[in-house]
Every structure is written in C-alpha cells, then in structure tokens.
KENU-553298 format. One line per field, with one value per residue: residue number from 1; x, y, z of N, C-alpha, C, CB in turn. Coordinates in steps of 0.1 Angstrom, whole numbers, padded with zeros to 4 digits. Glycine has a CB too. Layout:
<rs>
num <- [NUM:...]
n.X <- [X:...]
n.Y <- [Y:...]
n.Z <- [Z:...]
ca.X <- [X:...]
ca.Y <- [Y:...]
ca.Z <- [Z:...]
c.X <- [X:...]
c.Y <- [Y:...]
c.Z <- [Z:...]
cb.X <- [X:...]
cb.Y <- [Y:...]
cb.Z <- [Z:...]
</rs>
This chain:
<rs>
num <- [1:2:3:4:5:6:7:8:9:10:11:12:13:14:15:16:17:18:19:20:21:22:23:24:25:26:27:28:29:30:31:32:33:34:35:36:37:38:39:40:41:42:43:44:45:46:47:48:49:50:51:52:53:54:55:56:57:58:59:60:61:62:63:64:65:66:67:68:69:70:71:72:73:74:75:76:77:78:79:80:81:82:83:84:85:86:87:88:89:90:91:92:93:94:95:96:97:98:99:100:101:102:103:104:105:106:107:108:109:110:111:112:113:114:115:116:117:118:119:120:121:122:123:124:125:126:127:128:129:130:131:132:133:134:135:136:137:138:139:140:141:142:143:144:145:146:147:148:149:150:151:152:153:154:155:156:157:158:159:160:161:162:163:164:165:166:167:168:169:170:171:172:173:174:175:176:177:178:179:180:181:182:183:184:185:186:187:188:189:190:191:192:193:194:195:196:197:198:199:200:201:202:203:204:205:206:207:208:209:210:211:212:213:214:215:216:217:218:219:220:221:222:223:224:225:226:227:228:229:230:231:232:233:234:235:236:237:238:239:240:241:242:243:244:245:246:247:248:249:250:251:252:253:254:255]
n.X <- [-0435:-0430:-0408:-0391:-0383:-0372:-0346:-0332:-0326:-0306:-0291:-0286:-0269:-0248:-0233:-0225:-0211:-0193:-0177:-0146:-0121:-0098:-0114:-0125:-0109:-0087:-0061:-0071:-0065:-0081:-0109:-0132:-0167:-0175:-0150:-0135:-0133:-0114:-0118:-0100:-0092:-0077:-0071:-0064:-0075:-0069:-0078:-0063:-0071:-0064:-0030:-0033:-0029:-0024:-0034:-0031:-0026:-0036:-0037:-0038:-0011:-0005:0018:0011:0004:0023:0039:0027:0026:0021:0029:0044:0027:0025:0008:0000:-0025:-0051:-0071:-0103:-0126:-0120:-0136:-0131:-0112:-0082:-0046:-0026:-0009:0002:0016:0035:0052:0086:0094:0110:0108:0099:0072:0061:0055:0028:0015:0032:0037:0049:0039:0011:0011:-0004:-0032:-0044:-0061:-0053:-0031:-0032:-0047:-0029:-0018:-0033:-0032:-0036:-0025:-0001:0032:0051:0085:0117:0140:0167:0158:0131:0138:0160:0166:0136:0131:0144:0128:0104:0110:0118:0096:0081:0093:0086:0062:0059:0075:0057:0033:0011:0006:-0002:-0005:0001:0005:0023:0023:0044:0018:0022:0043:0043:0055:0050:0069:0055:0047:0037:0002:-0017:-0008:0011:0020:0050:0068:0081:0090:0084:0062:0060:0038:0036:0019:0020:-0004:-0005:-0006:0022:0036:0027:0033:0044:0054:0070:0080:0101:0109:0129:0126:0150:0186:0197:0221:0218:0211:0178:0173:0184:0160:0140:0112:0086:0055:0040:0052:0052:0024:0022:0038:0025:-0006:-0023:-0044:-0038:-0048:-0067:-0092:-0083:-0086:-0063:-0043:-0028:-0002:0014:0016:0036:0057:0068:0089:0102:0123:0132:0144:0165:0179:0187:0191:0182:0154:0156:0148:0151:0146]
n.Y <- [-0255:-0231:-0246:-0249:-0227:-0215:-0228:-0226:-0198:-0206:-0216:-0197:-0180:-0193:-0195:-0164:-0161:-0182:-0174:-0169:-0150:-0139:-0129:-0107:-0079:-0078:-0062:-0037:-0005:0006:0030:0061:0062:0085:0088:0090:0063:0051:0024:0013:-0011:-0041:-0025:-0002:0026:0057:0093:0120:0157:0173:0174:0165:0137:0102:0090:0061:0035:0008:-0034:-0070:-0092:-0116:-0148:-0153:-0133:-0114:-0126:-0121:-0108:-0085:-0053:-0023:0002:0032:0051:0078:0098:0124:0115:0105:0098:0108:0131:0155:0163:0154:0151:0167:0161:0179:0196:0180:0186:0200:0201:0188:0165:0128:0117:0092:0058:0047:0022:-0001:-0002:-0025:-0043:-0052:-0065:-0084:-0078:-0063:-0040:-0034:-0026:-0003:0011:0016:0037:0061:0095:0100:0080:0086:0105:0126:0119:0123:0116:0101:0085:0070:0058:0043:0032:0030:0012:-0011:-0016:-0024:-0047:-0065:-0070:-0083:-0100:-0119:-0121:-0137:-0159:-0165:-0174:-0159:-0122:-0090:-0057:-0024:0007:0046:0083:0095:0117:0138:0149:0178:0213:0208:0214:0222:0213:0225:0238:0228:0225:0198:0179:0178:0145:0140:0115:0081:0048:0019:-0014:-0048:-0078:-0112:-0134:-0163:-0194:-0219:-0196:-0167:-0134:-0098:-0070:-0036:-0006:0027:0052:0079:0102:0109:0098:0069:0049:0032:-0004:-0023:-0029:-0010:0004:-0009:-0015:-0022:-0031:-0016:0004:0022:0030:0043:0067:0076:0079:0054:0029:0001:-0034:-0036:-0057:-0080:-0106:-0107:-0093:-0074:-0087:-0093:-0067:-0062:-0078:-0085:-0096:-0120:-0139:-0118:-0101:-0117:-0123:-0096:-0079:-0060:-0039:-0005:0028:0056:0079]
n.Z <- [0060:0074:0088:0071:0058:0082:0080:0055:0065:0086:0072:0052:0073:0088:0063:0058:0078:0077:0059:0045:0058:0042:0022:0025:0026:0036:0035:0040:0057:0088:0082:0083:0081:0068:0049:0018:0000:-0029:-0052:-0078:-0100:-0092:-0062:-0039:-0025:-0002:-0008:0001:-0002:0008:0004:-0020:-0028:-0027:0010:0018:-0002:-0011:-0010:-0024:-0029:-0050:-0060:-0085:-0097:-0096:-0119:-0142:-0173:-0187:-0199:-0193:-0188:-0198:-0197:-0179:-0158:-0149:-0122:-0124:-0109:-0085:-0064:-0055:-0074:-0091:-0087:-0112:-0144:-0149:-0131:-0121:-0143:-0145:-0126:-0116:-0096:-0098:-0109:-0086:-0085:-0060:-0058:-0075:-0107:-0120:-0103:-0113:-0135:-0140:-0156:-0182:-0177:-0149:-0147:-0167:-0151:-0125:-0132:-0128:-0116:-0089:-0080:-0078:-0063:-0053:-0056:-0049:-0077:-0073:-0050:-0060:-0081:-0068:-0038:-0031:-0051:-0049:-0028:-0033:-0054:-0034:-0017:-0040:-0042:-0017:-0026:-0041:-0025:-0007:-0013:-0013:-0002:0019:0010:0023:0011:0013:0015:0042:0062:0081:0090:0086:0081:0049:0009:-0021:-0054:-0087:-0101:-0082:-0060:-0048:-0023:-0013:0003:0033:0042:0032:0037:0040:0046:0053:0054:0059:0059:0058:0067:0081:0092:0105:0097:0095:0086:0082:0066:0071:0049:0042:0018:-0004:-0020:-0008:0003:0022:0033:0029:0054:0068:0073:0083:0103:0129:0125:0140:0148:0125:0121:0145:0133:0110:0119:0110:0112:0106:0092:0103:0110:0118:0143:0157:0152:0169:0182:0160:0141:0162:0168:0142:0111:0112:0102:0084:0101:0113:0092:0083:0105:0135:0137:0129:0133:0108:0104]
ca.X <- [-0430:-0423:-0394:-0382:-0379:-0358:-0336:-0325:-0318:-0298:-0275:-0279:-0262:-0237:-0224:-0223:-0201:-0178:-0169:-0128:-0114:-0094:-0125:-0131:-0103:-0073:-0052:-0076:-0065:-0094:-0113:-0143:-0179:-0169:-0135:-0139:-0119:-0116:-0116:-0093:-0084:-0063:-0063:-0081:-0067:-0076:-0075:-0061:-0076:-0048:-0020:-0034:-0016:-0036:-0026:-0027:-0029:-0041:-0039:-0031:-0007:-0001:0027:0010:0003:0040:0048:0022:0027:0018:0041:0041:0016:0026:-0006:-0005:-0036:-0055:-0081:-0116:-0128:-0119:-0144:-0124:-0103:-0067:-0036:-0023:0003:0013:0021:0049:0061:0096:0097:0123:0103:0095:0058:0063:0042:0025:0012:0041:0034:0054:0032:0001:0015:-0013:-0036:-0043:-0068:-0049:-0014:-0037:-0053:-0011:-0013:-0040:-0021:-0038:-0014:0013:0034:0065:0093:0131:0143:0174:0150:0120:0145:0170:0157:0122:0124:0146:0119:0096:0116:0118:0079:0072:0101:0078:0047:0062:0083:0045:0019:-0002:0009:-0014:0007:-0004:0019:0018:0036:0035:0016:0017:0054:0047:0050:0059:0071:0047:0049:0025:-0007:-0024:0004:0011:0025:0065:0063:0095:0094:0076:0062:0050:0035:0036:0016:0017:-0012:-0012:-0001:0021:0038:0023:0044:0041:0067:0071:0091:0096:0120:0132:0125:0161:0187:0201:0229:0222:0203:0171:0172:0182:0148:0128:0105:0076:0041:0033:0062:0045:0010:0026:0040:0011:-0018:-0034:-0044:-0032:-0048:-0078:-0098:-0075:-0085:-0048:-0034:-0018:0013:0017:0022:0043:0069:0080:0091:0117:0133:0140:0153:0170:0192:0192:0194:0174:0148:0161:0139:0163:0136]
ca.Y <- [-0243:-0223:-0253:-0250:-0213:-0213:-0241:-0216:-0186:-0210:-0222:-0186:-0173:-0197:-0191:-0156:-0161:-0190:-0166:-0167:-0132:-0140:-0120:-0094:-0066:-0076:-0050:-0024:0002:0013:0043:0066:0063:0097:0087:0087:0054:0046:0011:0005:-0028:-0043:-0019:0008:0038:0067:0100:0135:0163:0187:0171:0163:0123:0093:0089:0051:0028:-0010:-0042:-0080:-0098:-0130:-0152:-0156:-0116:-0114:-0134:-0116:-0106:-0068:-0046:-0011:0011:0049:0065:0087:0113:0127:0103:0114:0091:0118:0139:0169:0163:0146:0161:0167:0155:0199:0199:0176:0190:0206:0198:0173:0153:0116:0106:0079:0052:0037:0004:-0002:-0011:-0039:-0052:-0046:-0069:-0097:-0074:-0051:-0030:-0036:-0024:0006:0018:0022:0052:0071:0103:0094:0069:0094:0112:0135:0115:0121:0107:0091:0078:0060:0047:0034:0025:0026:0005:-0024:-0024:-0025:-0057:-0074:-0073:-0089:-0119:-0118:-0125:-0154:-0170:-0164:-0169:-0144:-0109:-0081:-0045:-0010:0025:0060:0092:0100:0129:0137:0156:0187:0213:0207:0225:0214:0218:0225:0247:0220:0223:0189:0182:0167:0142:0137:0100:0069:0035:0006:-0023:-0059:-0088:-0121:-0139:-0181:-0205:-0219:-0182:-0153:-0118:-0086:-0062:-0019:0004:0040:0056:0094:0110:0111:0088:0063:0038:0020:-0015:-0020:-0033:0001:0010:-0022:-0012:-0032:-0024:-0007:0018:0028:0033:0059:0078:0075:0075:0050:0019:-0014:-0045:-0035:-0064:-0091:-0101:-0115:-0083:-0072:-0091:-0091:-0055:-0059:-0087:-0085:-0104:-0129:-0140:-0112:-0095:-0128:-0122:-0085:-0074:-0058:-0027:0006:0037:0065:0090]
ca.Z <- [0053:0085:0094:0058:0054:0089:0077:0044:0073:0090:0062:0051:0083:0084:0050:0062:0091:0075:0047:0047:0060:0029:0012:0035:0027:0049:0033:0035:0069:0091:0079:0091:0069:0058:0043:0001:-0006:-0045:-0061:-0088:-0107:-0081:-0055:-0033:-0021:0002:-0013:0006:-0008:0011:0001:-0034:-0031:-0012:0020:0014:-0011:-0003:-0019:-0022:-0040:-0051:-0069:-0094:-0104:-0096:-0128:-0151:-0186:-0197:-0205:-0186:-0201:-0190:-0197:-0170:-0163:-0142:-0117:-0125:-0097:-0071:-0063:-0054:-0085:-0086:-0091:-0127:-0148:-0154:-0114:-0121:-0154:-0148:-0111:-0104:-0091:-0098:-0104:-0081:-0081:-0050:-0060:-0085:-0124:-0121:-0093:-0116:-0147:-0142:-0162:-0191:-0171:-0139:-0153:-0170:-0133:-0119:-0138:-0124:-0107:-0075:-0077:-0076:-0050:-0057:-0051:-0054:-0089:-0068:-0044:-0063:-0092:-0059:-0025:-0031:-0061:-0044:-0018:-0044:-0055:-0021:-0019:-0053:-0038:-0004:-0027:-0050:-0011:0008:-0020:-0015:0006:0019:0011:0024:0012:0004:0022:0057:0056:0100:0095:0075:0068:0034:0003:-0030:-0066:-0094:-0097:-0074:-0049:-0042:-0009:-0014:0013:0038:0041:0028:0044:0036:0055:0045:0060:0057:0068:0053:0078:0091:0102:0103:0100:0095:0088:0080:0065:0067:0039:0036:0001:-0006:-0024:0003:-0004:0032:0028:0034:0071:0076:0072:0084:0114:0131:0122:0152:0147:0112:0128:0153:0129:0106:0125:0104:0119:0096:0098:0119:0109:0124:0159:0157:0147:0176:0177:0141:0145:0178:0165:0132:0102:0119:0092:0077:0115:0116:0086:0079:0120:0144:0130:0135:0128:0107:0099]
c.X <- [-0422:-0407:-0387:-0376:-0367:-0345:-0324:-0317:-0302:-0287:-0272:-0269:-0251:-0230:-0219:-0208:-0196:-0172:-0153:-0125:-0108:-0104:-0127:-0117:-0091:-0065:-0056:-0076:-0084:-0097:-0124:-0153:-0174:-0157:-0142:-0123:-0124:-0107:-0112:-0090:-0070:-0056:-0072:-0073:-0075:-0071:-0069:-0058:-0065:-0035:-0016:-0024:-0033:-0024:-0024:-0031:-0025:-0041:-0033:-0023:-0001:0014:0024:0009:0014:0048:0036:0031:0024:0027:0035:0032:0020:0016:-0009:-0019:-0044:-0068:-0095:-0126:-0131:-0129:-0140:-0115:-0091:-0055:-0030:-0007:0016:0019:0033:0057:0069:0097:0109:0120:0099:0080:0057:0055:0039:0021:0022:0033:0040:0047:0015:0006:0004:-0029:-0035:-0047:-0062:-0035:-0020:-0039:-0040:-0016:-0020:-0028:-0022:-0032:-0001:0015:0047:0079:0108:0137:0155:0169:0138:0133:0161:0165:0148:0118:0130:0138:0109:0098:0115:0102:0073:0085:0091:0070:0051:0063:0069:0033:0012:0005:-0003:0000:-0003:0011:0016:0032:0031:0035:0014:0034:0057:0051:0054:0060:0062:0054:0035:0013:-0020:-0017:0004:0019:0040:0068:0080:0096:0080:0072:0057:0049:0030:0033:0017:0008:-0017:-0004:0011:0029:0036:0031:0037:0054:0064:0083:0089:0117:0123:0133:0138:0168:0194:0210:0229:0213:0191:0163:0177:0170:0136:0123:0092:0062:0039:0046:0058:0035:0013:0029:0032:0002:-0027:-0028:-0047:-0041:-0058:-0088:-0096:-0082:-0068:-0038:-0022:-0006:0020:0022:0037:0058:0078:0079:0103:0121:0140:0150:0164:0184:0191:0197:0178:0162:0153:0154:0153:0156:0144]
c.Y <- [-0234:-0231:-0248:-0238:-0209:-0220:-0231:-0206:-0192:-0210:-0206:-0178:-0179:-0197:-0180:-0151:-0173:-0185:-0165:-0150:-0130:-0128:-0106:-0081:-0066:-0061:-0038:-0013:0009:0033:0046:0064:0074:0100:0084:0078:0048:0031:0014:-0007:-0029:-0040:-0009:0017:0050:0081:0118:0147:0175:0186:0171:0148:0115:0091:0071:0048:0012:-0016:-0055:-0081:-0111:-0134:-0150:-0143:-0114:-0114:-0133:-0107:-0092:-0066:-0028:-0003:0031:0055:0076:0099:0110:0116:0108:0109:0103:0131:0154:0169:0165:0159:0160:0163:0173:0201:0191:0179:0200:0208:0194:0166:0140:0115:0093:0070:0046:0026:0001:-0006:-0025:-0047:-0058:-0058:-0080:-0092:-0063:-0038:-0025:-0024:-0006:0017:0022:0036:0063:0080:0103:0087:0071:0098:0118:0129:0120:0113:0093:0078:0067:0050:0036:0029:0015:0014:-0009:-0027:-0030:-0044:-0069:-0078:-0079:-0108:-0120:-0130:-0132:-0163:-0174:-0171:-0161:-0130:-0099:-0066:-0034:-0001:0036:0067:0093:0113:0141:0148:0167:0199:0214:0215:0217:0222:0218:0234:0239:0222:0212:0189:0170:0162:0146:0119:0094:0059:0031:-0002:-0032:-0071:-0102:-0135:-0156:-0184:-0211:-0205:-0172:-0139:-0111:-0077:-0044:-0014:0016:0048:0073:0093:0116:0101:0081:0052:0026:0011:-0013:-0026:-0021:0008:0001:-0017:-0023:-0023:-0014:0007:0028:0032:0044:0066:0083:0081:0069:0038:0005:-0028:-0047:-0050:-0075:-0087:-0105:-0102:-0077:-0072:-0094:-0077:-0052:-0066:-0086:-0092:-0114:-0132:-0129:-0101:-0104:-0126:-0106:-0078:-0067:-0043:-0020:0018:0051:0080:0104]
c.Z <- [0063:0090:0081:0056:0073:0087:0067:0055:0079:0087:0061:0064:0087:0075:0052:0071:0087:0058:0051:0051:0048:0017:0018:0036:0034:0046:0039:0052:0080:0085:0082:0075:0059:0043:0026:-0003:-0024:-0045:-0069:-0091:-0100:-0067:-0046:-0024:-0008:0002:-0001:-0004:-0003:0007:-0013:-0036:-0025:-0005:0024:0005:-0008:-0013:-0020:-0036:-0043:-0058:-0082:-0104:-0106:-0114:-0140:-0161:-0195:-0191:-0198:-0195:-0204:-0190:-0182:-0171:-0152:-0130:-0114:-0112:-0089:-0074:-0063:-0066:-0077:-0092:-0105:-0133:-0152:-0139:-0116:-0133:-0146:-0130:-0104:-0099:-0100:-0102:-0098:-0075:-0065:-0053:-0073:-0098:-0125:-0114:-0102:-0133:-0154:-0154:-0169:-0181:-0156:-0141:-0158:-0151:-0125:-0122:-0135:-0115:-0092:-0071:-0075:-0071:-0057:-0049:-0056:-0064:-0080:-0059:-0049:-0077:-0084:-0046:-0025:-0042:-0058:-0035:-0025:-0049:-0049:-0020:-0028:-0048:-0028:-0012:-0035:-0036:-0008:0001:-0023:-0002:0008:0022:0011:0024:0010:0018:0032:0056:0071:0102:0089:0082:0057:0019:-0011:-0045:-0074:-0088:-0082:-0057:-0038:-0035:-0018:-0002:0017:0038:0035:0039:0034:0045:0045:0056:0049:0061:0064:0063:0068:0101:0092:0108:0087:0094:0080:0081:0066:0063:0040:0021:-0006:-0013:-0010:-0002:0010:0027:0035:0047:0077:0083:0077:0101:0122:0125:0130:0152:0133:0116:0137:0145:0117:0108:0114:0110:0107:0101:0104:0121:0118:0137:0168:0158:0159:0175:0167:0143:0148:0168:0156:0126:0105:0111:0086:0084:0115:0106:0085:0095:0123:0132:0134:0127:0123:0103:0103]
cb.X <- [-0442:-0437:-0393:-0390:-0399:-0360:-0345:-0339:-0329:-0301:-0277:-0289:-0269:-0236:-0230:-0232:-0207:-0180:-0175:-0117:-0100:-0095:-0143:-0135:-0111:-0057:-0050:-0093:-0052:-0094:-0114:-0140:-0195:-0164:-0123:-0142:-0116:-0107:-0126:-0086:-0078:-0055:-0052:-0098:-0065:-0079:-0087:-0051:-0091:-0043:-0019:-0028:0006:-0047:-0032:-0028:-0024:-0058:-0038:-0040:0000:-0012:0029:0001:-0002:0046:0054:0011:0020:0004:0042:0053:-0007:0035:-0024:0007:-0047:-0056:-0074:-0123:-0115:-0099:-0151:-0116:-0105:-0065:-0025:-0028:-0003:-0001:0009:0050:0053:0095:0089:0130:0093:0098:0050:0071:0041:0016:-0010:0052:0043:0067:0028:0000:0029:-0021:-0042:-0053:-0082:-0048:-0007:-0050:-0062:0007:-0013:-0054:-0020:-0046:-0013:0017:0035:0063:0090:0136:0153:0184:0146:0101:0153:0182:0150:0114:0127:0157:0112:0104:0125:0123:0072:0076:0122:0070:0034:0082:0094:0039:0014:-0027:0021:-0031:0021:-0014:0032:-0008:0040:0041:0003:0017:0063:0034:0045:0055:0089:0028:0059:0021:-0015:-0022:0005:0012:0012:0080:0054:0096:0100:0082:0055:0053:0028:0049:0002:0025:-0025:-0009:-0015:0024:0054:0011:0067:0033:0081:0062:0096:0083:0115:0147:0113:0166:0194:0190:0247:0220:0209:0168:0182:0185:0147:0136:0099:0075:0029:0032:0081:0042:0003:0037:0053:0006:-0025:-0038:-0055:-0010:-0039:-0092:-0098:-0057:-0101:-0046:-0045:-0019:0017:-0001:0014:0035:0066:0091:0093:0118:0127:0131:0144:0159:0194:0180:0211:0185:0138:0176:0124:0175:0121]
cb.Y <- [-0234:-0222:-0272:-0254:-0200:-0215:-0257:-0206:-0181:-0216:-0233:-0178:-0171:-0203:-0189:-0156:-0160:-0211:-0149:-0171:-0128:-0156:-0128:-0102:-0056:-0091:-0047:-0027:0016:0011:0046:0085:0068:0105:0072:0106:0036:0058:0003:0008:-0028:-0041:-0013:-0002:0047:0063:0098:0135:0163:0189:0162:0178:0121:0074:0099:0044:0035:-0015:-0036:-0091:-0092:-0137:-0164:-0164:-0103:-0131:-0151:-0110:-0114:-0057:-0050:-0003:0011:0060:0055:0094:0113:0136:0095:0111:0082:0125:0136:0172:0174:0126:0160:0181:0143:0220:0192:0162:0197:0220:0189:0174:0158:0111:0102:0078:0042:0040:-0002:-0013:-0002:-0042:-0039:-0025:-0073:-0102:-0076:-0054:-0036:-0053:-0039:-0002:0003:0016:0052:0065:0117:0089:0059:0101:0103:0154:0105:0119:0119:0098:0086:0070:0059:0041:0035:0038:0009:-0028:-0017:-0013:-0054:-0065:-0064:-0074:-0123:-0102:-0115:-0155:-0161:-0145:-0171:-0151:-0102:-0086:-0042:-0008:0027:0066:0106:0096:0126:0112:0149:0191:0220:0195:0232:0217:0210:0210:0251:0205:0236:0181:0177:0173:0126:0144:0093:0062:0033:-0003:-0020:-0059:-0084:-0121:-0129:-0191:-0217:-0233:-0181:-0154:-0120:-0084:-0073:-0011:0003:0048:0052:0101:0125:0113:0089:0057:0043:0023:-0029:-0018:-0047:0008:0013:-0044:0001:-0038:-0033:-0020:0012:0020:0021:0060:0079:0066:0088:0052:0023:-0018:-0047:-0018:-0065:-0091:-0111:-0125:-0070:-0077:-0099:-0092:-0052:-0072:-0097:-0086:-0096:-0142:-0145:-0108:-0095:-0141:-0132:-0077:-0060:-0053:-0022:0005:0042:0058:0089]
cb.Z <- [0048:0099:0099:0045:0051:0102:0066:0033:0089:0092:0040:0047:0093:0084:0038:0065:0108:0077:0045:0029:0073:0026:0013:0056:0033:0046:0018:0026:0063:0110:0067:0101:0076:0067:0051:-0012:0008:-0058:-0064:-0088:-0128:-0086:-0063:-0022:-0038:0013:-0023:0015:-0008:0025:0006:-0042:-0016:-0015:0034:0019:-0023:0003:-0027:-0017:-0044:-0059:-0068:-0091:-0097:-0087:-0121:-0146:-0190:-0196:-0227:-0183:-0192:-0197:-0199:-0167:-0180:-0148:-0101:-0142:-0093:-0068:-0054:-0039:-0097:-0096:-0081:-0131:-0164:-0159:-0100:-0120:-0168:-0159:-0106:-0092:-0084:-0086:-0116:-0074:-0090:-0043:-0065:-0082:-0139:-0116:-0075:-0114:-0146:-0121:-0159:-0206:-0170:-0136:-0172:-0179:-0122:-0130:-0152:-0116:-0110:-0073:-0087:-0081:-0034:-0052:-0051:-0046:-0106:-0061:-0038:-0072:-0107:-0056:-0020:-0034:-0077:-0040:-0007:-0057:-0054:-0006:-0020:-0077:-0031:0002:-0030:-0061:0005:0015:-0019:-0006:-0001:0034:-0003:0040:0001:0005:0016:0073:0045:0113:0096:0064:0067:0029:0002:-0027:-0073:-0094:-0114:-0082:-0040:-0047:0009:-0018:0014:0056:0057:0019:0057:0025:0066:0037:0068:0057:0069:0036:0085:0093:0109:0109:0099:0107:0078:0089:0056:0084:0023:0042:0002:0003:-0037:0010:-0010:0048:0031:0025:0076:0069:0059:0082:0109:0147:0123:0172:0145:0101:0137:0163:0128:0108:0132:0089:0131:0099:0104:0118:0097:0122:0169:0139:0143:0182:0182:0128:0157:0197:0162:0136:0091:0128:0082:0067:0132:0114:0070:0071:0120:0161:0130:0135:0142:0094:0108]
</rs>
C-alpha cells in the first residue's frame, strides 16, 4: 500500500512539473499578491483605480480566433467586476475622446461571450479619434497577421501611465494617457521573438516601424515587467522581432 500510494505522488508530481508553460499565463506581466487582476472571456487585465483605465490588459491569440465569426456587439457598460468601480460610459459622453479598446473586438470574434467581455469599460482608455481609428488600428491589424503567420501569439497593452501629469475627462476623471504600448511575443519554435511598441495618443501618418521598440525599452518606460515567467525571457526582451527590423528598419523610440 505504502509503495502504491508513493507511486501515485510520484506520477502526481511529474504531471505537475511537465505541465506545458503553454498553460501557465505567458501573457500575463508580473504582479504583487495585492494587485486585483480581473478574468474576462479571453483575457485578464490589471485595473488602476487612479487613473480609472487598466494599466494592462493580457492575453493569447491564436489563428484560429483570428478568423472567428461574431459580429461586433457594442454593448458598452460599466465593469462591475472592479471593486472600486470602473469608469462609466457618461465620462466619455461629449469628450472627444475615443473609447478605445485595449484587447480589440476584432481580436475577440472567436466568441459570443468573448466579443461581449471587449466591451467592459475597463477595457477602455480615452484615445484620440484620429489615433485609435488610424495608427492604433493598423497595429491592431499587424497583430491579428502575426497570430494567423505564428499560430498562436501572447499580446500585453494598455496606456503608459509613469508620464503624467495628465488632463481627464468625465465625473470619474479618467486619466487621457500620452502614449500607448503594446508587446508581442512569439514563443513556438523554431524562432522565438518578441517585439514592443510605444504610440503617442495623436494621429500619426508615419509607419509603424516608426514606433517598433524592443521589449526591454517598453518595460523602462512602463515599469511593468513582461514575460516574467520565461527563464528565456531575457533576450527575447533584448533582441527583437528580426524579421520584422529586417524589413521595416532598425527601432527607434519617438515618444
């Protein structure tokens, strides 16, 4: 009995420890116990209660979601989730601003519920109309070709929120960021990259190798740390997306 019941630990502890990382959150940036991160369909965010935005928003994506089938939903409203309560849909009435999404609706098409969950306002930030319907939405673009080219992708975005101070709207007084990022890994063999952007909240007609940075240049101006999981991470960070340095040119930070 005593051999048989260590035999079970055994397997059990190897199953344990040959779980794929694949399972274990790649996307998801390091955070302290304290931190209140929300699960959504598809996605997982971490909320700032000063800003009234999240200061990221995590999440993989495949080909295959890519080339899902629902139809945008708009339902915007409030994200009851958040403990301190989210920012409202009257804070952006008559602003000028954008509700601009972080995890796109388009990205979100593989389900009803999935496509639904975009719309939480947690999911919103105050963007420049020229900016989320131009820039931001061909990066937007680029990232959904990434995750057809790659198979699967792991994307972290939201506003950097490290260069205020900033002017807000609404009774909530959401913070109107100055620039954007995103970061975009690619972690299936046989190459692994990594690549980051960081956008101004403006319209822009330069391309978007204007804007292409390494990981580790997003994390400085951040301070959130991408990827932590990887013991690989490093030079993922450090290097870059070679291909896409290769044809667009070198990174260059325009912040």
């Amino acid at each position: 009995m005593y051999l048989n019941n260590m035999k079970k630990y055994i397997l059990l502890a190897f199953l344990i420890t040959a779980t794929p990382l694949f399972s274990q959150n790649l996307e998801l940036p390091y955070y302290s116990n304290s931190s209140e991160i929300i699960q959504h369909t598809g996605y997982a965010l971490k909320y700032n209660e000063q800003y009234e935005q999240a200061e990221w928003v995590a999440y993989q994506l495949t080909d295959i979601e890519v080339n899902g089938n629902y139809e945008r939903s708009d339902n915007f409203r409030k994200d009851l989730h958040i403990s301190s309560g989210s920012a409202a849909l009257k804070d952006y009435k008559g602003s000028g601003f954008d509700r601009g999404h972080l995890i796109p609706a388009s990205d979100m098409k593989w389900s009803l519920d999935a496509m639904s969950s975009s719309f939480y306002m947690s999911n919103m930030s105050p963007q420049d109309p020229s900016f989320n319907r131009g820039i931001w939405k061909k990066l937007e673009e680029q990232i959904r070709s990434w995750a057809v080219d790659n198979r699967e992708i792991y994307v972290v975005t939201g506003p950097v929120l490290t260069n205020g101070p900033y002017q807000t709207i609404g009774v909530n007084k959401v913070a109107i960021p100055k620039h954007y990022y995103k970061v975009v890994l690619d972690y299936l063999k046989p190459e692994l990259k990594a690549i980051g952007f960081i956008l101004p909240n403006k319209k822009s007609s330069y391309p978007l190798s204007q804007y292409a940075v390494t990981v580790n240049e997003v994390e400085r101006i951040t301070d959130i740390d991408f990827f932590y999981i990887l013991s690989d991470a490093g030079p993922l960070r450090a290097k870059g997306w070679k291909d896409y340095f290769k044809t667009y040119g070198s990174p260059q930070l325009t912040c």
